[in-house]
C-alpha positions, 0 to 999 in steps of 0.5 A, a space after each residue: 585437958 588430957 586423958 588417957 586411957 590404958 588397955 591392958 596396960 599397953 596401948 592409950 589414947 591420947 585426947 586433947 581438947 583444944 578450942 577447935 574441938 578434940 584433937 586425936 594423937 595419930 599415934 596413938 590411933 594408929 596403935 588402935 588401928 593395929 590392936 582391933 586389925 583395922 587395915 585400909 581401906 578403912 581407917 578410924 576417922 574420929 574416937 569418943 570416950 564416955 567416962 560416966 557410961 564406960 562406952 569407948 565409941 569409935 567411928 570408922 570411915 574408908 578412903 574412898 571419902 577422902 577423895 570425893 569433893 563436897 558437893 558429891 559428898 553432900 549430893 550422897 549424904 541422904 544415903 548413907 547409914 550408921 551401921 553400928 556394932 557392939 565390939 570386944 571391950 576395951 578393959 571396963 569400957 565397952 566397944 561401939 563401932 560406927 561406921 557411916 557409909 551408904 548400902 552399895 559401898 558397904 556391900 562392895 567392902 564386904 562383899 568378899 570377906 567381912 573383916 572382923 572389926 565390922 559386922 552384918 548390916 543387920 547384926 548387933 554385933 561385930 564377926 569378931 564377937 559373935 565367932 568368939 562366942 559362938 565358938 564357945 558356946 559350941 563348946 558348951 561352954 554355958 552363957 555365965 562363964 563365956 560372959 566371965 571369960 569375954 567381960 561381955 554382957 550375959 543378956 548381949 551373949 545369950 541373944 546372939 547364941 539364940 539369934 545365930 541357933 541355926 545358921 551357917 555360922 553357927 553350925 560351921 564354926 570349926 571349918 572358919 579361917 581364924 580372924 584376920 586378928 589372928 596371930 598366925 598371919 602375922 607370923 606366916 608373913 614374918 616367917 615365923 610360922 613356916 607355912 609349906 605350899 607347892 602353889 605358886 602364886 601363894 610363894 610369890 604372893 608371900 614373898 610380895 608381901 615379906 618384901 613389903 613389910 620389910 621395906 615399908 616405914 608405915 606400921 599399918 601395912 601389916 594389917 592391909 597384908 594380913 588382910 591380902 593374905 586372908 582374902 586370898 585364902 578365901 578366893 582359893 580356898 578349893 587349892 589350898 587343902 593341905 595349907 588350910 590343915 596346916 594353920 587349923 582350918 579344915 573344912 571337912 572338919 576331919 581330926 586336925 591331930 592328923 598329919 598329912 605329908 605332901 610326899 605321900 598323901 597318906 594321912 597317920 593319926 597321933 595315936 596315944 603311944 606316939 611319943 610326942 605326949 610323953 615329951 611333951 608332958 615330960 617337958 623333953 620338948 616345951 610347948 609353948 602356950 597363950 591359953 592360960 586355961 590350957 597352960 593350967 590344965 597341962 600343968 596338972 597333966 604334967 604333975 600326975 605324969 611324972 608320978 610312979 605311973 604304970 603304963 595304963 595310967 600313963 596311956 589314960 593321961 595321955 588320951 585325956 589330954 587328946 580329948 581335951 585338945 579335940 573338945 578345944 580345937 577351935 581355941 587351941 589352933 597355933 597349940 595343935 600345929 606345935 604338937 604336929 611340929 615336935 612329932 615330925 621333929 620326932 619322926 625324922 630324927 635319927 634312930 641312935 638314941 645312944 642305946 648301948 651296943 648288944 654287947 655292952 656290960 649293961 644289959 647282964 647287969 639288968 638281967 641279973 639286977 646288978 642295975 635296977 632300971 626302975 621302969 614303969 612302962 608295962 612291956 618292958 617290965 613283962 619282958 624282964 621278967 621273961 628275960 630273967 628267967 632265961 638267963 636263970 636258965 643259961 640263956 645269958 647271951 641271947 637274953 641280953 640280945 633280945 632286951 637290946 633288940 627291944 630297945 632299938 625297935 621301942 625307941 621313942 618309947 623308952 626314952 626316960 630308960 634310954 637316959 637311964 642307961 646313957 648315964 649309967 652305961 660308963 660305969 659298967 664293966 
């Protein structure tokens, strides 16, 4: 007999029962083992599927009982106790971790960080669930709709948001390190995400690790990096400031909007004229999303955006969309590092833009009207109008002077004018 079971349509388990019991495919548990970020020295030792109740139960043991002989086995046996804990579900199937151990050897495995698949020994839930809901909840996102999101039992959630009210974890949620299931340790181990540190031992550490995983023929080390990583975060969290910042952990809780560079210390907000919104919401630069609640709500920005806006409206977009970035930031960590990524990449670039020289045709042809530049932005527009009304007065040269000048200090800006004139300048005389 063999069952599958499809999660999301890309991982299964096999199971076949044989004579001598159930038999698992170590293939399949070592896909499970990197799906829920279980890395050594715990493992999963056996898995039981409930077909007629929906409940996926997977038991959880750590090496160090691999080693012991029977008898110390069996002297210690007397001792240990089931933890259990309710997990993210598996499509329909809710989630049951068990793990068998005694009091002392839970404490020396969690004793420096929990790690997500696990929880409290006396907590219903593991860290990964109770942060998850307890992020959305300080949301305030109400209990229905984090049970619609989640697929977790609303009387579950609305327990542990009453149970968690005014602890630590609930009111420090935002200063959190995001989960050793967090995609982001993955890509910064992988250089996929360029994390900037000036600390040695966090280089050498990185480098350690690339090497690792570049050379290793076991998929589970991924995992026990990611874990090495994550706890040397924790360890060093005093040294790690502006590395904190840069993955979206900042445990002052301050704006994680702002940037810091290393150079000067100096930290500059994204203020609502910074032209990395309008590039983003005019799609010059693609910021690329997981979030599908984000992605819709953007898309919806986008739409209104690219309308005939004036500026006021176009500058109340763009602080709706920084609200909302602030309201979601725990959700929204790997979106906030992009926009910081496309400002900097704004900020350093050259200051050309391919605006026409002073001299150029392009500018009387404005001035006159010859060229309908169609711009929404409200400056500019006050200007022209002023401008005109110099040139009406033979002010020409020195008209058409001042308006390049504007272009040049209002750059980034004005970058829909700016293809406006690269495109129409050929054809002026």
């Amino acid at each position: 007999m063999i069952i599958i079971f499809t999660m999301e349509g890309k991982y299964g388990i096999i199971i076949r029962n044989h004579h001598k019991g159930l038999v698992l495919d170590k293939l399949r548990v070592r896909e499970i083992e990197n799906f829920l970020g279980i890395y050594s020295p715990f493992y999963i030792k056996d898995m039981k599927l409930d077909n007629e109740n929906d409940v996926f139960t997977i038991l959880l043991d750590d090496l160090s009982n691999k080693n012991k002989s029977l008898a110390s086995r069996f002297k210690s046996s007397s001792k240990k106790i089931n933890y259990r804990w309710k997990h993210i579900k598996f499509g329909r199937f809710d989630t049951i971790i068990e793990f068998n151990s005694s009091a002392s050897s839970f404490e020396r495995l969690t004793k420096l960080v929990c790690p997500a698949f696990l929880g409290s020994a006396n907590k219903e839930h593991t860290k990964q669930v109770t942060e998850t809901i307890l992020f959305a909840h300080n949301k305030k996102i109400d209990a229905d709709s984090i049970s619609t999101l989640t697929g977790l039992n609303l009387d579950d959630i609305k327990k542990l948001i009453v149970d968690n009210e005014s602890s630590q974890i609930s009111q420090n949620t935002s200063s959190l390190l995001p989960l050793e299931t967090d995609v982001i340790w993955i890509k910064i181990i992988n250089r996929e995400f360029s994390l900037k540190t000036s600390l040695t031992p966090l280089r050498m550490l990185l480098h350690k690790l690339e090497l690792t995983e570049i050379n290793s023929e076991n998929s589970n080390t991924l995992q026990e990096s990611v874990a090495t990583l994550r706890a040397f975060f924790i360890k060093n969290k005093a040294n790690l400031t502006e590395e904190y910042q840069q993955i979206g952990a900042k445990a002052d809780r301050s704006n994680p909007l702002e940037k810091t560079t290393t150079q000067s210390k100096k930290s500059n907000s994204l203020t609502p004229s910074h032209p990395v919104w309008d590039s983003i919401l005019t799609e010059k630069f693609s910021l690329m999303s997981s979030n599908l609640a984000f992605n819709l709500y953007i898309s919806r920005l986008k739409g209104l955006y690219n309308k005939d806006l004036s500026t006021s409206e176009e500058r109340d977009i763009i602080i709706e969309l920084m609200k909302y970035l602030k309201k979601n930031i725990n959700s929204l960590r790997t979106e906030l590092i992009s926009i910081k990524r496309i400002a900097e990449t704004i900020d350093t670039e050259p200051k050309s833009n391919n605006i026409p020289d002073k001299d150029h045709s392009i500018w009387q042809e404005i001035l006159t009207e010859e060229f309908e530049l169609n711009s929404s932005k409200l400056n500019l527009n006050l200007l022209l109008v002023k401008l005109k009304s110099q040139v009406s007065k033979g002010m020409e040269q020195e008209s058409c002077y001042e308006l390049q000048q504007f272009f040049n200090d209002n750059y980034r800006s004005l970058r829909r004018e700016i293809e406006i004139l690269s495109t129409s300048k050929s054809h002026a005389v």
